[in-house]
N, C-alpha and C positions, 0 to 999 in steps of 0.2 A: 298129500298135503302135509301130513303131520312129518313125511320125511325133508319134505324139502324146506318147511320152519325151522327142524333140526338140524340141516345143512347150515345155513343162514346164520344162527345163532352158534354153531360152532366155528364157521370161519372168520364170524364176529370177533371171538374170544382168540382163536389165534392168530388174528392180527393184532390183537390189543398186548396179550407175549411177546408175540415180537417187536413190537416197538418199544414196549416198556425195556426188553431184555439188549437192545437195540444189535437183533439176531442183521448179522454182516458177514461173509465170508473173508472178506478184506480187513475187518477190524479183525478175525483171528488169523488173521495170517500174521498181522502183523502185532498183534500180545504175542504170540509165539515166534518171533525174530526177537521179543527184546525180554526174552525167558519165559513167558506167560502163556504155556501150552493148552490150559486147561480151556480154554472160552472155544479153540479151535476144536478141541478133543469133542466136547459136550455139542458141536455142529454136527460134528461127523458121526456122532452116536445119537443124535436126537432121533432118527426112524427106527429105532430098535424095538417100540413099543407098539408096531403096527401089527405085532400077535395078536395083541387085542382084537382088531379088525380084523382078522381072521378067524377068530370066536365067534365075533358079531355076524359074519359073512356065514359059518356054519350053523347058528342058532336059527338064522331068517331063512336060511337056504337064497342067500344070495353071491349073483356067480360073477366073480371077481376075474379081473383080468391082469396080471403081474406084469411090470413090465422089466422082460428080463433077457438082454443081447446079450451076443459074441461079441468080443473086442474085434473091433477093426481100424484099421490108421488114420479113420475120421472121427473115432473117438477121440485119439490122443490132441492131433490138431484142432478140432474143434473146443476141447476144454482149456488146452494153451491160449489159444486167440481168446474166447471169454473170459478168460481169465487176465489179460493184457489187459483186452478194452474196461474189467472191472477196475484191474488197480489204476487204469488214469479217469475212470468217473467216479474215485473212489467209492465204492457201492455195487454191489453186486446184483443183479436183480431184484433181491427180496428189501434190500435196505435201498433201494431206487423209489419203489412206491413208499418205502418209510419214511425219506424224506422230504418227496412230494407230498405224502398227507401231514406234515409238518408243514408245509408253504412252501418248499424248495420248488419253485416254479422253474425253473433251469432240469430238472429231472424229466418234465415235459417233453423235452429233446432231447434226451437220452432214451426214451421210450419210442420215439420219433424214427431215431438213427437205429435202433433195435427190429422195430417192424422194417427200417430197409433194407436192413440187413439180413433178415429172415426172407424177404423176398429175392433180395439178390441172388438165394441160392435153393430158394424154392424147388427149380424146375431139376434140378441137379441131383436134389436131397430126394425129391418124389421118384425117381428114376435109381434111385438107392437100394436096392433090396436090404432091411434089417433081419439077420440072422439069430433066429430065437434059439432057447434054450428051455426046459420045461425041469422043473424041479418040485418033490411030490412036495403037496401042499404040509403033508405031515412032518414034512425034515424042516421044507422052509421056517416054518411057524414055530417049529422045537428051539431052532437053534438060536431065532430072533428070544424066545422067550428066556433061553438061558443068559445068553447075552443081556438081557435086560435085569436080570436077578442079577449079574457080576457088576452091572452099573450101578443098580438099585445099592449093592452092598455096599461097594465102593463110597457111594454119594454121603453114605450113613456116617462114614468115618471122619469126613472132610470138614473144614469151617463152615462157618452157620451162612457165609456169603457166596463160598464154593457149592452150598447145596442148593442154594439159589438157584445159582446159571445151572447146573443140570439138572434137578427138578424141570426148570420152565422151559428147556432144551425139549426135554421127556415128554415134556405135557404139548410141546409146539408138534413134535413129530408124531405123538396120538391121536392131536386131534384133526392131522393132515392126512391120516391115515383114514379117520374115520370119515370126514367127507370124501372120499378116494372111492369111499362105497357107493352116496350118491352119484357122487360127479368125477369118475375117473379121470376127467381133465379141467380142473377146476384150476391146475395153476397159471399162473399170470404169462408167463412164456408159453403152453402149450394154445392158452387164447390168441397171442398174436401170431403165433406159426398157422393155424385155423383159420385166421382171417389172411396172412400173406399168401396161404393156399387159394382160398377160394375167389382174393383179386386176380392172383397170377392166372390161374386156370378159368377165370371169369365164368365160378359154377355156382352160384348164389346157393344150392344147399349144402355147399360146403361152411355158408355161411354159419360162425359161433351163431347158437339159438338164445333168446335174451336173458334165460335161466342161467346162463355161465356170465353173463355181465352184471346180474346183480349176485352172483357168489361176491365179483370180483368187488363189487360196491360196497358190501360189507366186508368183504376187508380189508379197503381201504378205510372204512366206516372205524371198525375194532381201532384201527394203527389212529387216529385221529381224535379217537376218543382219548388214546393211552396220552396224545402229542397232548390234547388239550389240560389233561390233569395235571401231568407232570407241567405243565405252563411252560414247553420247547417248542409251541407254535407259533412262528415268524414267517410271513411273507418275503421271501428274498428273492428279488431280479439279478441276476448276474449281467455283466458286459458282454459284448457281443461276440468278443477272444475266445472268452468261456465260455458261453455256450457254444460255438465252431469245436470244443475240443470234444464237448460233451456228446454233439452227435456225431461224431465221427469214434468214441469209446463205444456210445451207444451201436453204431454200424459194425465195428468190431467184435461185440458182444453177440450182436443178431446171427452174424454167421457164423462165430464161436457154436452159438445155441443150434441155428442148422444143421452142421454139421455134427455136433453130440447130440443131436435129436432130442436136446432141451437144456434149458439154461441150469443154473445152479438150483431153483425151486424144487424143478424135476426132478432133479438128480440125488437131490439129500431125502428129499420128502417122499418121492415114489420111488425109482431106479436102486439106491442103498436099500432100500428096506423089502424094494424085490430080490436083491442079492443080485442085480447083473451085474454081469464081467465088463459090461461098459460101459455101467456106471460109474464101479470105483475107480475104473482108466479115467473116464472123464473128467471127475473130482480131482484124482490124483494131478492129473495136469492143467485142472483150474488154477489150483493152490501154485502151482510152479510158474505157470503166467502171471497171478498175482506177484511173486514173489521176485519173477523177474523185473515186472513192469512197477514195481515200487525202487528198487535198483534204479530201474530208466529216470524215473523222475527222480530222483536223488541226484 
């Protein structure tokens, strides 16, 4: 009980982070096209604090499971294509629910077009073997934590608004880590991969259990609370143009996420900070999808 209050109230607060911090993979891509590296830097190093959760994980004698692949050529396509369909809904998974708990009701069908796309490739992805890698908990945990002392140092040096975005960067990918311990699939893409599984395969215990939809409740809860302080909470209907582009970003996105066997959530918040090799491919070619697909609309 007392774990799963603390689950609750931590996924509370880091979605209230990130909305305050308005955490987007597509806003850094594109500070960093018009010289403004650092908002992207501080995404890509926000899991480096998940040593901690590896302290926590030894103190309780609780047994973690990393998630840590070989790179394979559905890596690379898969973070290309999610990465497309992010830069034409501009929002990337994590900032899709941040602007629907802002009122962006139009994100609705992008979460729509997201579960079809996760099903369209369901049967394909389950017939996938994922080739793991095992790496001693003691190098993993060392090296994140050095890592994190060279950001830590770094962050010390920098202006008072530069310490900002990496502090709450730091503190998003901590506290993602730490619920990782209750609920290893607590992110918002591995829930609707869970559920495209268990309609495709029509196995109701594949069915998500109602403990991962109210993680997810409070974090939409944290992001809604950040919308309403900050007073950027607006109901807004889009036309029916735009929504048609939105699920079909969204259907882009879904089987981007199939095929990298998770969206960008996954991938920053577990995948980097398990160090897999198919993670950073993933990442690597989100950012190059965006990058392209901001090009396209241009």
């Amino acid at each position: 009980m007392v774990l799963t209050i603390s689950s609750l109230i931590l996924i509370c607060i880091l979605g209230y982070l990130s909305q305050s911090i308005g955490l987007c993979l597509v806003r850094g891509v594109n500070a960093a096209k018009d010289g403004k590296p650092l908002f992207l830097i501080a995404i890509l190093l926000s899991g480096c604090t998940a040593w901690v959760a590896g302290v926590f994980a030894y103190i309780f004698n609780i047994q973690i499971s990393l998630v840590n692949y070989q790179v394979t050529l559905l890596s690379m396509i898969g973070g290309f294509l999610f990465g497309l369909g992010a830069a034409f809904n501009n929002g990337c998974g994590v900032s899709t629910i941040s602007k629907l708990s802002r009122g962006h009701l139009t994100m609705l069908i992008t979460v729509l077009g997201w579960f079809i796309g996760w099903l369209l490739l369901t049967k394909f992805r389950a017939e996938t073997p994922l080739i793991g890698f095992i790496i001693k908990p003691i190098y993993h945990f060392t090296g994140l934590f050095i890592l994190s002392l060279i950001v830590v140092g770094f962050t010390l040096r920098i202006s008072s608004a530069n310490k900002n975005i990496l502090f709450t960067m730091l503190g998003i990918g901590l506290l993602g880590s730490l619920v990782f311990l209750i609920e290893p699939k607590w992110t918002p893409s591995a829930l609707l991969k869970d559920m495209s599984y268990s309609y495709w395969l029509n196995d109701s215990f594949l069915w998500p259990d109602m403990s991962r939809y109210i993680l997810i409740s409070f974090l939409i809860l944290g992001m809604l609370i950040a919308a309403l302080r900050a007073k950027t909470f607006k109901l807004i209907i889009d036309k029916w143009q735009v929504c048609v582009k939105h699920l079909l970003a969204g259907i882009c996105m879904g089987i981007g996420a199939a095929l990298a066997s998770g969206g960008n959530d996954s991938q920053l918040l577990l995948a980097l900070p398990g160090l897999s090799l198919a993670g950073f491919v993933s990442v690597l070619f989100m950012l190059v999808g965006i990058f392209v697909g901001s090009k396209c609309i241009k």
